[in-house]
VOBA-1610 file (N, C-alpha, C; in pm, whole numbers, padded with zeros to 5 digits, always signed):
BEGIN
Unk+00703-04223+00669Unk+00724-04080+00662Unk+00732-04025+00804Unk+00839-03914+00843Unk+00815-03856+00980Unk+00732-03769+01000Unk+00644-03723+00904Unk+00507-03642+00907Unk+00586-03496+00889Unk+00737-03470+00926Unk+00763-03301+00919Unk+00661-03225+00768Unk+00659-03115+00847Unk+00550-03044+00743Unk+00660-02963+00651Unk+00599-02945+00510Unk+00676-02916+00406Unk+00646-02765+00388Unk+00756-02644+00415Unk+00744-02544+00372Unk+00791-02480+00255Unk+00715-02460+00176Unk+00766-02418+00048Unk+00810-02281+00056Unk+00922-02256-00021Unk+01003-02109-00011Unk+01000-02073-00163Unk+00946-01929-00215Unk+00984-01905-00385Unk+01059-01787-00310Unk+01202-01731-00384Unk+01286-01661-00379Unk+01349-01589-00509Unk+01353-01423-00522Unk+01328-01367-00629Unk+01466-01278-00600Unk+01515-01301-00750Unk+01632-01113-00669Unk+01758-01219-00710Unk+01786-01369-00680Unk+01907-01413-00681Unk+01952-01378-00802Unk+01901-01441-00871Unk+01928-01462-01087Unk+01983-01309-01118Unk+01932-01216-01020Unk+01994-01104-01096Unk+02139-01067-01068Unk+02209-01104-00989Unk+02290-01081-00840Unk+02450-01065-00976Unk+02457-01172-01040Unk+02521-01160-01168Unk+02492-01185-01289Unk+02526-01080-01420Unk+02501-01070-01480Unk+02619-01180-01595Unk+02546-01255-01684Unk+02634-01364-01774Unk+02653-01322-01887Unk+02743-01384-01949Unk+02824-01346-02086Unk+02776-01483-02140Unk+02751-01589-02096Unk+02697-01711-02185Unk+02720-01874-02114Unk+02758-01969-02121Unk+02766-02100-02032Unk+02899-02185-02143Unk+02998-02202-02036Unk+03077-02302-02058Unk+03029-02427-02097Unk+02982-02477-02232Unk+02917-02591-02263Unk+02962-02760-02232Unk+03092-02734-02261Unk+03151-02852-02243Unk+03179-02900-02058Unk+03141-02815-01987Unk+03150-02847-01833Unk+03041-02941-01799Unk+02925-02956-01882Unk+02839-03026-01836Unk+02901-03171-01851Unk+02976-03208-01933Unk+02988-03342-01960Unk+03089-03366-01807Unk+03157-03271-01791Unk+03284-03285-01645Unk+03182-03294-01520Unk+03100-03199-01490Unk+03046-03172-01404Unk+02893-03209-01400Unk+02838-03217-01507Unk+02662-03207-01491Unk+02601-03166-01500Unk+02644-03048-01518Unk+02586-02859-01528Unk+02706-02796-01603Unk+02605-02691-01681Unk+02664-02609-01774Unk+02726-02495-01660Unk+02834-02428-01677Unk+02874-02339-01563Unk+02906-02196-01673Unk+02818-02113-01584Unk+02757-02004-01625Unk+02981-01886-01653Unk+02946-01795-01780Unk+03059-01736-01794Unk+03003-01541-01694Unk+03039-01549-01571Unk+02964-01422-01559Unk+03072-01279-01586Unk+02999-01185-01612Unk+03048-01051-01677Unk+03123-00954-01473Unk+03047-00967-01386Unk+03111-00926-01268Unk+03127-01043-01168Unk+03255-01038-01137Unk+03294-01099-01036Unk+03214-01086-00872Unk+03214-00964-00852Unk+03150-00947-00720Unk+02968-00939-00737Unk+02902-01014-00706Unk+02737-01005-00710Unk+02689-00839-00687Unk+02614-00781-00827Unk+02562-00645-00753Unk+02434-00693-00687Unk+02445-00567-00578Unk+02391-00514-00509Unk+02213-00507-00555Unk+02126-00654-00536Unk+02011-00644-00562Unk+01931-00674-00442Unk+01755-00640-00491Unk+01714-00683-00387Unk+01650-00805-00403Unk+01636-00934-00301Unk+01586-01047-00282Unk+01433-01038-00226Unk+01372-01119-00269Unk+01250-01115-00192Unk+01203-01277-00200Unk+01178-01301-00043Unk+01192-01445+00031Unk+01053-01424+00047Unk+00931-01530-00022Unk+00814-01567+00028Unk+00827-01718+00037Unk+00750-01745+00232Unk+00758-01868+00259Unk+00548-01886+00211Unk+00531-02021+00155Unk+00397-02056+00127Unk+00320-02106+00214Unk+00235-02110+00227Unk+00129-02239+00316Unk+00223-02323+00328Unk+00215-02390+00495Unk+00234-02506+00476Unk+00202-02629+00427Unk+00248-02709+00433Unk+00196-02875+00349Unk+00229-02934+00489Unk+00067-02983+00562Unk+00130-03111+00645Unk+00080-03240+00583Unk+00241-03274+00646Unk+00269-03449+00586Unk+00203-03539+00698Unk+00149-03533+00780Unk+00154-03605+00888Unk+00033-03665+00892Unk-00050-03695+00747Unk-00187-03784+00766Unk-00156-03863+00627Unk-00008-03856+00611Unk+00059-03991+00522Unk+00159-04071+00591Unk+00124-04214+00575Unk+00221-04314+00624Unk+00353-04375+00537Unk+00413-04454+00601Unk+00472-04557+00530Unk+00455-04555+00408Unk+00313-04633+00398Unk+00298-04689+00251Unk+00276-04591+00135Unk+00217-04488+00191Unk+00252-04362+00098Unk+00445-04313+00074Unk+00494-04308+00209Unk+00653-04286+00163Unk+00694-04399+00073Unk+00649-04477+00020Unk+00706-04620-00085Unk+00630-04584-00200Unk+00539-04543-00232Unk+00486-04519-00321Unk+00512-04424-00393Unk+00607-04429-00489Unk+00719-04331-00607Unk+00587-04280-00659Unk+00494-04305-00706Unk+00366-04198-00783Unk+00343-04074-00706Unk+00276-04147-00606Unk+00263-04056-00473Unk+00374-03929-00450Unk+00472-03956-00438Unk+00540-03901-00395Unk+00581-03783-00501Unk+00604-03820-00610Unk+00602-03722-00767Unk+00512-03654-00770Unk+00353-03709-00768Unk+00273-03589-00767Unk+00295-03502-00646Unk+00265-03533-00538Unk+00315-03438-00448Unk+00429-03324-00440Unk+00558-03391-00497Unk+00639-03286-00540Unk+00605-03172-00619Unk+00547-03238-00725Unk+00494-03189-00832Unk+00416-03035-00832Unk+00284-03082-00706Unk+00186-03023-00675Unk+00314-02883-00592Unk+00396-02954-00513Unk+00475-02817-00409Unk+00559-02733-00529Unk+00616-02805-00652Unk+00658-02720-00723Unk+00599-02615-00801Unk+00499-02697-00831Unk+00396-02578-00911Unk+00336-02416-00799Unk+00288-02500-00673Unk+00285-02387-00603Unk+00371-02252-00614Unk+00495-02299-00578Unk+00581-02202-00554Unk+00598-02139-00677Unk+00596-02192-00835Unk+00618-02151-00977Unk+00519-02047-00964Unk+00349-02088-00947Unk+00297-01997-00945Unk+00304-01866-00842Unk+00346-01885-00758Unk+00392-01756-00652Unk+00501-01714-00701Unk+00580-01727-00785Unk+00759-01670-00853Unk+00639-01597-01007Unk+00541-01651-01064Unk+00500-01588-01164Unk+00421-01512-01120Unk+00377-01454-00967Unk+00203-01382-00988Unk+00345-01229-00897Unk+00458-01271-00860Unk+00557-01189-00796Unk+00630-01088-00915Unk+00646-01184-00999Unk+00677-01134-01159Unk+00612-01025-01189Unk+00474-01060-01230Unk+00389-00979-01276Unk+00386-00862-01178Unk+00355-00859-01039Unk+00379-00745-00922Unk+00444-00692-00971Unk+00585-00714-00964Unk+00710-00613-01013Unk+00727-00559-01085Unk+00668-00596-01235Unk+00716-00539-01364Unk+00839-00552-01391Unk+00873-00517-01521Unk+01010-00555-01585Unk+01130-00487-01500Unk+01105-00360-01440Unk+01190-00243-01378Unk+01104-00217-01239Unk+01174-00216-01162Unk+01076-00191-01041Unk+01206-00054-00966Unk+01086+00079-00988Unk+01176+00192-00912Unk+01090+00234-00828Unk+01124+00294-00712Unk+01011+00388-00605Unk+01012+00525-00647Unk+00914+00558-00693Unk+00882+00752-00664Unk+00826+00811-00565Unk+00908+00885-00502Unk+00908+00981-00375Unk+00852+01092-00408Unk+00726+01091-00360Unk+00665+01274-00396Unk+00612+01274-00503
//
């Protein structure tokens, strides 16, 4: 392993950017992925919100940990859940509609 430390990023706001009419089913077999039918061409105008997490340093795992496929799954595992739970506790912040009142 080169020890780089792992920064986890959860990012909120994209999914809304276009709105879908449903998924081209049969593309998955062409491509791999279902490819989304969207209702606007041009992405509206939302807002994103970029939280970077704690870091994860890698740098008190070796080698024999980079070979070790268990190892390495849970660890993923553990960085995915992080960030799931920071995309669900961001959720809840926002509420379904998020407007500002002035005054």
């Amino acid at each position: 392993m080169t020890g780089a430390t792992i920064v986890p990023v959860s990012i909120l706001g994209a999914e809304e950017t276009h709105l879908n009419l449903g998924t081209m089913e049969w593309t998955e077999k062409y491509l791999g992925a279902k490819v989304p039918i969207p209702v606007n061409l041009i992405p509206l105008p939302v807002q994103w919100k970029i939280c970077f997490l704690k870091p994860v340093n890698m740098s008190a795992f070796g080698k024999k940990d980079a070979r070790n496929v268990r190892f390495l799954e849970e660890a993923a595992e553990i960085v995915r859940m992080k960030i799931q739970h920071r995309i669900n506790r961001e959720l809840v912040n926002r509420g379904i509609f998020k407007f500002t009142l002035d005054g």
